[in-house]
C-alpha positions as CSV (number, residue, x, y, z in Angstrom):
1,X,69.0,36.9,-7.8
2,X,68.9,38.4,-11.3
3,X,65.3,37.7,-12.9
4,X,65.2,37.7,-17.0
5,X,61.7,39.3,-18.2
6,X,61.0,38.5,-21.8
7,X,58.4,36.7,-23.4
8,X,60.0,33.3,-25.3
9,X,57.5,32.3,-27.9
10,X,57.3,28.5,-28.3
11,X,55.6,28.5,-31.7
12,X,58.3,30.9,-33.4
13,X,60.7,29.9,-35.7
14,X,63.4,30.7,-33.9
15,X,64.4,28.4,-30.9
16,X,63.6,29.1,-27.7
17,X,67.3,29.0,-26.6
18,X,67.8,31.7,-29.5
19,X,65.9,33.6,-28.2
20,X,66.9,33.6,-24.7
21,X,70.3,33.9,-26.0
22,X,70.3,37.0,-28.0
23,X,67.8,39.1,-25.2
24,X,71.0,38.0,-22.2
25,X,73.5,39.0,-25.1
26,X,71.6,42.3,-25.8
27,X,71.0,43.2,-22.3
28,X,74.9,42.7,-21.8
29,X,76.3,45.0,-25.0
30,X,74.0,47.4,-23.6
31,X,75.5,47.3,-20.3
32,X,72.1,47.1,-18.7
33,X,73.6,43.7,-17.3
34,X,76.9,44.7,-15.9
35,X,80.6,43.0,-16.0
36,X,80.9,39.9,-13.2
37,X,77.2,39.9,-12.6
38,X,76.5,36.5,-11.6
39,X,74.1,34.6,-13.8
40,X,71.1,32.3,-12.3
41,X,72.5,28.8,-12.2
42,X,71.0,26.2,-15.3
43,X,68.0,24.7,-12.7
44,X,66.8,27.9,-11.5
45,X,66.9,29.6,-14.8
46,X,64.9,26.4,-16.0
47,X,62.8,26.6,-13.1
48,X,61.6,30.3,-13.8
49,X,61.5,30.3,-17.4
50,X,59.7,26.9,-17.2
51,X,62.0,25.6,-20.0
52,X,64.1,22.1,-20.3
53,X,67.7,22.6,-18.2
54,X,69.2,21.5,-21.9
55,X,67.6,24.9,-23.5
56,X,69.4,26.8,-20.7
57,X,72.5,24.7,-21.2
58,X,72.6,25.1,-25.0
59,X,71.9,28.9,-24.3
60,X,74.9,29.4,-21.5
61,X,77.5,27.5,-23.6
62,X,77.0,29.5,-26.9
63,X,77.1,33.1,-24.8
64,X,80.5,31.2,-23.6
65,X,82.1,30.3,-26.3
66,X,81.1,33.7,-27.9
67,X,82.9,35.1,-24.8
68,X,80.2,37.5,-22.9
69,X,80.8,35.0,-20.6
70,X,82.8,33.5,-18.3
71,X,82.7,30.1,-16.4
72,X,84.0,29.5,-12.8
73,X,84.1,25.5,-11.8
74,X,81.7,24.6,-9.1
75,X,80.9,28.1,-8.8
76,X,78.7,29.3,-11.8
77,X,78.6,31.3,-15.1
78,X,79.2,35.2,-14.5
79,X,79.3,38.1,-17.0
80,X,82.2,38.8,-19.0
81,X,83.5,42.6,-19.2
82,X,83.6,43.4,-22.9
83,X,85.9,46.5,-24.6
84,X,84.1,49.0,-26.2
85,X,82.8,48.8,-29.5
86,X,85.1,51.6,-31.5
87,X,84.7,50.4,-35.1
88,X,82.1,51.5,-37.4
89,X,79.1,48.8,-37.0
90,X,78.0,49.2,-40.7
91,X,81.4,48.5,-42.1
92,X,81.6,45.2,-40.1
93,X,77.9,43.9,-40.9
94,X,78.8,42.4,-43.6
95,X,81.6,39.7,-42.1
96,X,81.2,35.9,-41.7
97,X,79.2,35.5,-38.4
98,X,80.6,32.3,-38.5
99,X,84.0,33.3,-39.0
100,X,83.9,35.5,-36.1
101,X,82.2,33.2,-34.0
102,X,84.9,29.9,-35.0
103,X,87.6,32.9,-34.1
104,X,86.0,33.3,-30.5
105,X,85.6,29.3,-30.4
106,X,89.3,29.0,-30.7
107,X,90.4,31.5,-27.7
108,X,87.4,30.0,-25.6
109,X,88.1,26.1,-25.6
110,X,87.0,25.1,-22.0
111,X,88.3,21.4,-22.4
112,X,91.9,20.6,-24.3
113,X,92.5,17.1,-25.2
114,X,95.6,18.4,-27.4
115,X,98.9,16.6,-27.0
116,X,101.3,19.6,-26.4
117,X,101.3,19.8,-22.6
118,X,101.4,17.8,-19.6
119,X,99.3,17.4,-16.4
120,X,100.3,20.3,-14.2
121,X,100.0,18.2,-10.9
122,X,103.2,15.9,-12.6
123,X,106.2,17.9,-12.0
124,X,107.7,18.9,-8.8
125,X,108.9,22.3,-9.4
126,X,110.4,22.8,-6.2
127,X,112.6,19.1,-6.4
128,X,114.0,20.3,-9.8
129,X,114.9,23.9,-8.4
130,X,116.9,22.0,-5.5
131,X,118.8,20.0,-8.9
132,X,119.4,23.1,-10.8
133,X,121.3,24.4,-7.5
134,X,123.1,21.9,-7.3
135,X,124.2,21.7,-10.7
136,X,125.2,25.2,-10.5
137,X,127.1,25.1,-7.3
138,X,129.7,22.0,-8.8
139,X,131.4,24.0,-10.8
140,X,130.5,27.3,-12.1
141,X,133.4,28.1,-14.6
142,X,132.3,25.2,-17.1
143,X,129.4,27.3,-17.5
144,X,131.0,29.6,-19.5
145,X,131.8,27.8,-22.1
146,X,129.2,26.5,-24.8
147,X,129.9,22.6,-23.5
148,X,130.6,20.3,-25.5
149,X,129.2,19.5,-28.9
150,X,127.7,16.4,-28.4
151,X,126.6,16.9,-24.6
152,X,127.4,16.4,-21.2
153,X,129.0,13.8,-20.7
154,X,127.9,13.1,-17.2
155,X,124.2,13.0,-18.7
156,X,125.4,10.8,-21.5
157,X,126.5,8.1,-19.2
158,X,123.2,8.5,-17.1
159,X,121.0,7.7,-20.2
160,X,123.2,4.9,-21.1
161,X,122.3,3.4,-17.9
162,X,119.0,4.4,-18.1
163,X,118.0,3.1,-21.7
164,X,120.0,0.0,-21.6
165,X,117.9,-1.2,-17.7
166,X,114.4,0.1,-18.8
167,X,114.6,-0.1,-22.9
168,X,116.7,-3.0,-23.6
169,X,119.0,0.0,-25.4
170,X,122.7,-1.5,-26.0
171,X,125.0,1.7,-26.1
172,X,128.2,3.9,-24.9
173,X,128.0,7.3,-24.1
174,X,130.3,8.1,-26.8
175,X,126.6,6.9,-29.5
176,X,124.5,9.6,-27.8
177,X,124.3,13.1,-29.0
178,X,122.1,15.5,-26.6
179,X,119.9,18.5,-28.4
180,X,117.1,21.0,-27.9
181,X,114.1,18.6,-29.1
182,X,114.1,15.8,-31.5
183,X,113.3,18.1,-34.6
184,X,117.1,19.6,-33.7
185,X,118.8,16.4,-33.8
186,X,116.7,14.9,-37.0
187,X,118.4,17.8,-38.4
188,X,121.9,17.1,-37.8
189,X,120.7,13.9,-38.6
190,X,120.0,14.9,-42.1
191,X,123.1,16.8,-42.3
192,X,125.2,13.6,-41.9
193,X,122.9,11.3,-43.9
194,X,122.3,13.7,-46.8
195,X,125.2,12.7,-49.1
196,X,124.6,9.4,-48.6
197,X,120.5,8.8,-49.0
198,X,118.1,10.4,-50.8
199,X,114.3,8.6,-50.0
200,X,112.8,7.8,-46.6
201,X,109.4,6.4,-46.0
202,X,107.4,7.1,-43.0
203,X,104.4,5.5,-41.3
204,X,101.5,7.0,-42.9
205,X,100.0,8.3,-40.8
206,X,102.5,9.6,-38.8
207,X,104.4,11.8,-36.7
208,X,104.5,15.1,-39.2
209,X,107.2,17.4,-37.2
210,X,109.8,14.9,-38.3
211,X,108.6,14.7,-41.5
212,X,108.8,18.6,-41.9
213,X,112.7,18.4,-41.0
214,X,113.3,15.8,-44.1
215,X,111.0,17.2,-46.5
216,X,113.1,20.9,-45.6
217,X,116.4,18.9,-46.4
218,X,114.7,18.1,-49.9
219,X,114.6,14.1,-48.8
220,X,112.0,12.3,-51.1
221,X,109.2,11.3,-49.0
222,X,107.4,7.8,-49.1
223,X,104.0,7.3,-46.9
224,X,103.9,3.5,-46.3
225,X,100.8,2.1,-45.0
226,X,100.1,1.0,-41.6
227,X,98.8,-3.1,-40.6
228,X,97.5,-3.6,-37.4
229,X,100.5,-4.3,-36.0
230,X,102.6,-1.5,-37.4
231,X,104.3,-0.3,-40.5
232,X,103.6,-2.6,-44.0
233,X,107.1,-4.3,-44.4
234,X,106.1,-5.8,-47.9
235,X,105.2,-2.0,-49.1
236,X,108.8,-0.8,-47.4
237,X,110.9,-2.9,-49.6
238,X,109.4,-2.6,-52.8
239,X,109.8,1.4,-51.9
240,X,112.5,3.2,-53.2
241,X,113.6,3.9,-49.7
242,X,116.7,3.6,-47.7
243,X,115.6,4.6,-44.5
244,X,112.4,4.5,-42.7
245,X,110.7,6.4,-39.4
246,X,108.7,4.1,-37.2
247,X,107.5,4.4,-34.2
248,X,106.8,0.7,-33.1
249,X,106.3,0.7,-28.4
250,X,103.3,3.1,-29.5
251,X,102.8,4.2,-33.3
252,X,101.9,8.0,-33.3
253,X,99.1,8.7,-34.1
254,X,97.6,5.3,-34.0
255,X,98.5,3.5,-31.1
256,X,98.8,0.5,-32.1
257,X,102.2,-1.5,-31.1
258,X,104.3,-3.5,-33.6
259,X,104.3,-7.6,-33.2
260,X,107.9,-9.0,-32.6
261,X,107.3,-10.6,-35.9
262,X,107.3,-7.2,-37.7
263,X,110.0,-6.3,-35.8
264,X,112.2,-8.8,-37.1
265,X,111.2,-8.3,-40.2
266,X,112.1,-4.9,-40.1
267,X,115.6,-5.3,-38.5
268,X,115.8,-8.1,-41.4
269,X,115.0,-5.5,-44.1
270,X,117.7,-3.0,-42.7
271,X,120.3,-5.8,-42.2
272,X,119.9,-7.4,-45.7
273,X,119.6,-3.8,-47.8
274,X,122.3,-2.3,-45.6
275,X,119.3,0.2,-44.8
276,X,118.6,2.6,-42.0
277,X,115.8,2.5,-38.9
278,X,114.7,5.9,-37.3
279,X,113.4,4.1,-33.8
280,X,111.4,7.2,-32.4
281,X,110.6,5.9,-28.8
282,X,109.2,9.0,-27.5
283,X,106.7,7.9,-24.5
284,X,107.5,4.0,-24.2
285,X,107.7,4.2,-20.6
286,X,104.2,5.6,-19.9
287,X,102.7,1.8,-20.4
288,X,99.8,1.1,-18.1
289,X,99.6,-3.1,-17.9
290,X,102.6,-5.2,-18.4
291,X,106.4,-4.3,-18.9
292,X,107.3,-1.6,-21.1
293,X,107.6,-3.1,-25.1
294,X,111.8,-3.7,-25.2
295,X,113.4,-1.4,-28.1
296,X,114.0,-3.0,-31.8
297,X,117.6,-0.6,-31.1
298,X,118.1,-3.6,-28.2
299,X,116.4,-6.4,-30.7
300,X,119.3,-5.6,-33.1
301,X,122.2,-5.1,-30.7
302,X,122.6,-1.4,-31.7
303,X,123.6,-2.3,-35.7
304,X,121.5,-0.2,-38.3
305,X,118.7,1.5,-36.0
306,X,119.1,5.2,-34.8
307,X,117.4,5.4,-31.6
308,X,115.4,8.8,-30.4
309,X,114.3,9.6,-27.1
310,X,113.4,12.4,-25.3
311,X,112.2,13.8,-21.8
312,X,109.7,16.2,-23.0
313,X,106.7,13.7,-22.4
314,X,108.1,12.6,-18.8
315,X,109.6,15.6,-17.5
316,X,108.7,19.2,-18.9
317,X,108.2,20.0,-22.6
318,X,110.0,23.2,-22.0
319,X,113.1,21.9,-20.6
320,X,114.1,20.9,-24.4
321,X,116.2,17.8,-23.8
322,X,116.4,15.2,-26.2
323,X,118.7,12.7,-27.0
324,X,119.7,10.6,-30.2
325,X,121.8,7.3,-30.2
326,X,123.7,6.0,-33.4
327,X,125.2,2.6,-34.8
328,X,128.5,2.5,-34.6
329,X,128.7,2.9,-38.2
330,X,127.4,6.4,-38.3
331,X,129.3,7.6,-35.3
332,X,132.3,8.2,-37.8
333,X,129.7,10.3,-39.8
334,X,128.9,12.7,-37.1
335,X,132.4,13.0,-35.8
336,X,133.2,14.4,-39.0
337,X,130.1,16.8,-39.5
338,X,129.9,17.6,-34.9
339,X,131.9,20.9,-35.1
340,X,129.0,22.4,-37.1
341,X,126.9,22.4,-34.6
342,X,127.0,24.0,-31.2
343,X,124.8,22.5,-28.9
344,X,121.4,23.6,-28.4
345,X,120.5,22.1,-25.2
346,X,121.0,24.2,-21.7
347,X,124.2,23.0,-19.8
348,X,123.0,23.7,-16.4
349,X,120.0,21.7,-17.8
350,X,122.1,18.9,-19.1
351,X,124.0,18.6,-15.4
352,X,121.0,19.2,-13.1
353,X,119.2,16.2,-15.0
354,X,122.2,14.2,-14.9
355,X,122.5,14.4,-11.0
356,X,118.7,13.9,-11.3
357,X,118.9,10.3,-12.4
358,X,121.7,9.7,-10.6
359,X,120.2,10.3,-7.6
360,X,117.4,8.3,-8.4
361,X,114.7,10.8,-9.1
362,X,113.9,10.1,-12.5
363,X,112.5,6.6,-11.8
364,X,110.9,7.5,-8.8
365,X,109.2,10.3,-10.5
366,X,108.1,7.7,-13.3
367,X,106.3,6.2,-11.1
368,X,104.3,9.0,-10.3
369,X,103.4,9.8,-13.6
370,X,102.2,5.9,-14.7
371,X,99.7,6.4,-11.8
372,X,98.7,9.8,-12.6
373,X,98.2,8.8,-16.2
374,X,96.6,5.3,-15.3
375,X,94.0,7.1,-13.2
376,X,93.5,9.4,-16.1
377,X,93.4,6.8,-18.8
378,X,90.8,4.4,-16.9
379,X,88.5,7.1,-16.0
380,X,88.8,8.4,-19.9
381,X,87.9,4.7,-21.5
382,X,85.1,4.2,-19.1
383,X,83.4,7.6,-19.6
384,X,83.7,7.0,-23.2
385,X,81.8,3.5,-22.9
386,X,79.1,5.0,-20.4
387,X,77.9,7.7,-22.2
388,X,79.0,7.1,-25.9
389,X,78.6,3.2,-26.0
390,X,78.6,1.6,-29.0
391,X,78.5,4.9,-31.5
392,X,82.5,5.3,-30.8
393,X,85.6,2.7,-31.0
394,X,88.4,3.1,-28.5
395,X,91.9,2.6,-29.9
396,X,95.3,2.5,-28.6
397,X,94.6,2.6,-24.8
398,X,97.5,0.5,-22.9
399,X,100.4,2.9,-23.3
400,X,101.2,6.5,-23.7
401,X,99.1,9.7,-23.3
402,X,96.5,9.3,-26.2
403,X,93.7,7.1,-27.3
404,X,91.6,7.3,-30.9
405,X,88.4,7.7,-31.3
406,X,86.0,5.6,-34.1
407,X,83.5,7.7,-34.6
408,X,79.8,6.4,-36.2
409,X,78.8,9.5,-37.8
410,X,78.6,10.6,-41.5
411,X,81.0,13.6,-40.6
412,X,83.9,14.5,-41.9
413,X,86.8,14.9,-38.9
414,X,87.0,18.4,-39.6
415,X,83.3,18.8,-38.9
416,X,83.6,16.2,-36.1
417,X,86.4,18.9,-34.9
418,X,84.2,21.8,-35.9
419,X,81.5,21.2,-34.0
420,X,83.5,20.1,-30.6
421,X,85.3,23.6,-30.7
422,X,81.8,25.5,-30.7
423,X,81.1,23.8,-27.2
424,X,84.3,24.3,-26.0
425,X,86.1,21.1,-26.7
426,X,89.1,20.9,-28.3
427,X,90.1,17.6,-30.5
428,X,92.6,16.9,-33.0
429,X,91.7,14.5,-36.0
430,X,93.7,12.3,-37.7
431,X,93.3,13.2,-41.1
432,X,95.9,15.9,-39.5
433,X,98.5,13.1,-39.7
434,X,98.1,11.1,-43.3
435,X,100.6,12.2,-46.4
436,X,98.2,10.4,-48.8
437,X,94.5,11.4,-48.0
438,X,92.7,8.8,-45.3
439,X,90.4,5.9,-46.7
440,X,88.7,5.0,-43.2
441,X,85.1,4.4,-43.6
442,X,84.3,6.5,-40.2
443,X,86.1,9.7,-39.0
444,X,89.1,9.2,-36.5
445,X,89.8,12.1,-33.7
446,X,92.6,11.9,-31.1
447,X,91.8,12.8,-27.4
448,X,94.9,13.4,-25.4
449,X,94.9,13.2,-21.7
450,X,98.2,14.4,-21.0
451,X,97.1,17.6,-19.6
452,X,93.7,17.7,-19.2
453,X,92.5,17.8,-15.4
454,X,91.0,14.8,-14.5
455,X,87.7,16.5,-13.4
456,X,87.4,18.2,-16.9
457,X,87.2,14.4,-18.7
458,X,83.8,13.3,-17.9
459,X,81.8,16.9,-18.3
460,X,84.1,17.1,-21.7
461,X,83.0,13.8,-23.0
462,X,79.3,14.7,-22.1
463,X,79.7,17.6,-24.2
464,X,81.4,15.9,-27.2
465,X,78.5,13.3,-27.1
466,X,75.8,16.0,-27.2
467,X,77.4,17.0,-30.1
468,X,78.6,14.9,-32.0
469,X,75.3,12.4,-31.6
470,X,72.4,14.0,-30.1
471,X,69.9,15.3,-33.4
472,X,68.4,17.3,-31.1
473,X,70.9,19.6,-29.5
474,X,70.8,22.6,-31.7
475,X,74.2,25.1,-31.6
476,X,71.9,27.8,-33.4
C-alpha cells in the first residue's frame, strides 16, 4: 500500500488537510507518485496519519475537483495522469487561483442535478432501433422529399389521440404543427402573431428559452408575478399584454400547480380581451400521486389557448420532436405564413414515433418512466429530510423531474452554487430564472433528478449539506 511520510503540524496555521493536500499534490507534479497509482482508501489513510476520516475527505475531494485525481465508484480514488507543464511558470504566477480552480470545478462535477438530460436506464435503444426500421422499410421514396410543412400526418393523428385520452386536449390533426424543439415552433409562432401583438407577459420566474425567442422577435416583455397557485391574474390584466406564457400542470421553475380557480380565471381573461394563452405542458405526464392535472387547452374546448408539448422529457432530448396545437382561429394564420418554413423535424423520426404510439409503446414506456422517476423522487425527498432537516424547504415534489430547495443560509444562490461546484456538485439556482431581480428572503436552488443515477443522490446530498451548513468543513 502506498505510505505518505510527512510531518502534519497540528499547531500551524495552515490546516492539517492543507497540508496533506499540497505534499500528495507535490509528490504527484513531480511524478514521484505516478499516473493510476491507487490511493489508500479515506479509513486507512485516517488510520495511519491518526487524523479525523473528514480531514482525509476534505483533502481527497479538493485534489479531485482540481483534477490530479480521479474517482472510481466502490472502487477508490487513483492518480490522475497530468500533461506536461510547457508554459513559462513565472508568467502564469500571477493568475486567479481561484479562477483556475472554479475552471477545473466545472469540467470535474461528480454529481449533476441539471435538467438537460434524462436517466440513461429510461430509453430502450434497441425497441426504438426495431421502429426506425420499420419506418424506413414502409415506404422509402417519401423519404426524399422534405415532408410536409406542418408534419406527418400519421404522427399528427397519433398525438391527437394521444393528448385528447391523457390531457383532456380537444383537437384535429389539421391544429398540430410538428418541429425540431419548442424554441423552433415559438418562432413560427412569432412569425404568425407578430403583426398582430406586440406585448406578452410571462411567469416571472420562468421558463427563459421561450422568452429568448420573443425578446429576439423584438416582443415587449412583461414578468408577472407568481401566487402560490400560479401566475397573478389581477397583475395580467392590468398589463399591457395580449398574450401570456404559463406553465400551469407544473410551473417551471417553481413547481407549484395552478388551482382550477385560476385556471378559469385565466381562460376568462383570454375569452373576455379576445387575448392569447401559451399552455406550455412540457412534462405533465411525469405526476407521481393522483391523475395527471387535465389541460386549460381541454378546460376551454380548444378556443384562445395554444398548446405546446413535446417528447424531449419522455423519450430522448435528442430526438427533437415537438409539437404545437392552435385554436382554430389561428390556424388561418399559419396556413398563410406554413410555406416559409420547411420542417425541421426528421421524417423517419416523425414516422417511426408514429408507429410507436400506435403500437402502443409510448404508454407502456410511460409507465416505466413514472416508476423510475417515483423511485428517484422518494429516495431524493427523504434524503433531503434525513440529513438536512429543518435548515432546507422542499418545494414542488408531486410531478415532473425537479424539486426546489429553501435554503436557511445567509448566501446568496450564486454562492450556494459556488460552493456546491468546488465539491463536485452541480445545482442550478433560481435567481437563473427571474426577469425582475428575486425578493425571497432565503436562496432558492433547483435539483433535478432526471439524470442523475439513483446511487449518486444520497452521497450528493451529503456533500451539499457539508457544504452548504457544516462551519466546520473548510474547502481551503
Amino acid at each position: 500500500m502506498l505510505e505518505f511520510a510527512l510531518p502534519l503540524e497540528k499547531d500551524k496555521d495552515k490546516p492539517i488537510y492543507m497540508q496533506l493536500y499540497e505534499y500528495i499534490k507535490r509528490e504527484i507534479i513531480s511524478g514521484r507518485i505516478e499516473p493510476n497509482t491507487k490511493l489508500p482508501s479515506i479509513r486507512q489513510l485516517s488510520s495511519n496519519l491518526k487524523v479525523s476520516r473528514t480531514t482525509i475527505e476534505a483533502t481527497y475531494h479538493q485534489l479531485y475537483v482540481e483534477g490530479y485525481i480521479v474517482s472510481q465508484p466502490k472502487v477508490g480514488y487513483f492518480v490522475n495522469t497530468i500533461a506536461d507543464n510547457t508554459f513559462d511558470n513565472k508568467k502564469t504566477s500571477s493568475i486567479n487561483k481561484a479562477d483556475n480552480i472554479q475552471e477545473t470545478v466545472s469540467k470535474m462535477v461528480e454529481y449533476d442535478f441539471r435538467n438537460d438530460y434524462i436517466d440513461r436506464q429510461s430509453f430502450d435503444f434497441t425497441l426504438w432501433r426495431k421502429y426506425l426500421n420499420k419506418a424506413l422499410m414502409l415506404d422509402s421514396e417519401r423519404f426524399l422529399t422534405y415532408g410536409s410543412h406542418q408534419g406527418e400526418i400519421e404522427l399528427r393523428k397519433e398525438i391527437a389521440k394521444y393528448v385528447h385520452q391523457s390531457r383532456g386536449v380537444v383537437c384535429t390533426p389539421e391544429q398540430i404543427i410538428i418541429g425540431a424543439g419548442v424554441q423552433t415552433l415559438l418562432s413560427m409562432l412569432c412569425g404568425i402573431l407578430k403583426p398582430h401583438y406586440t406585448h406578452i407577459g410571462f411567469e416571472d420566474p420562468g421558463f427563459r428559452q421561450a422568452r429568448y425567442i420573443f425578446k429576439d422577435h423584438n416582443f415587449n416583455i412583461i414578468p408577472i408575478k407568481l401566487d402560490n397557485d400560479g401566475i397573478n391574474v389581477k397583475l395580467l390584466a392590468e398589463s399591457k399584454a395580449k398574450i401570456v406564457y404559463v406553465s400551469p400542470s407544473h410551473q417551471f421553475p417553481m413547481g407549484s400547480i395552478m388551482s382550477i380557480n385560476k385556471r378559469i380565471q385565466l381562460l376568462n381573461w383570454a375569452h373576455e380581451n379576445e387575448t392569447l394563452i401559451i399552455e406550455d405542458d412540457y412534462d405533465s405526464e411525469l405526476r407521481y400521486s393522483g391523475r395527471p392535472i387535465p389541460s386549460l387547452q381541454g378546460l376551454s374546448e380548444g378556443s384562445n389557448v395554444i398548446y405546446l408539448g413535446t417528447f424531449s422529457k419522455i423519450l430522448l432530448p435528442s430526438m427533437r420532436i415537438s409539437y404545437m396545437i392552435l385554436p382554430p382561429k389561428l390556424l388561418a394564420l399559419y396556413k398563410e405564413h406554413k410555406k416559409k418554413y420547411n420542417q425541421t423535424s426528421s421524417q423517419i423520426e416523425q414516422i417511426a414515433l408514429s408507429l410507436f404510439m400506435k403500437e402502443g409503446m409510448l404508454e407502456k414506456h410511460i409507465r416505466k418512466l413514472r416508476k423510475i422517476y417515483a423511485k428517484k423522487n422518494q429516495l431524493l425527498i427523504t434524503t433531503i429530510d434525513k440529513i438536512m432537516k429543518e435548515k432546507v424547504t422542499v418545494m414542488g415534489t408531486e410531478t415532473g423531474l425537479h424539486i426546489l430547495l429553501e435554503l436557511k443560509s445567509p448566501h446568496t444562490p450564486d454562492k450556494i452554487t459556488s460552493l456546491a461546484e468546488k465539491v463536485g456538485v452541480k445545482v442550478t439556482p433560481i435567481s437563473n430564472y427571474f426577469i425582475n431581480s428575486s425578493h425571497n428572503k432565503y436562496p432558492l436552488v433547483l435539483l433535478s433528478y432526471g439524470g442523475i443515477p439513483i446511487e449518486h443522490i444520497e452521497p450528493a446530498i451529503k456533500l451539499l449539506h457539508k457544504v452548504w451548513f457544516e462551519d466546520n468543513f473548510h474547502l481551503g
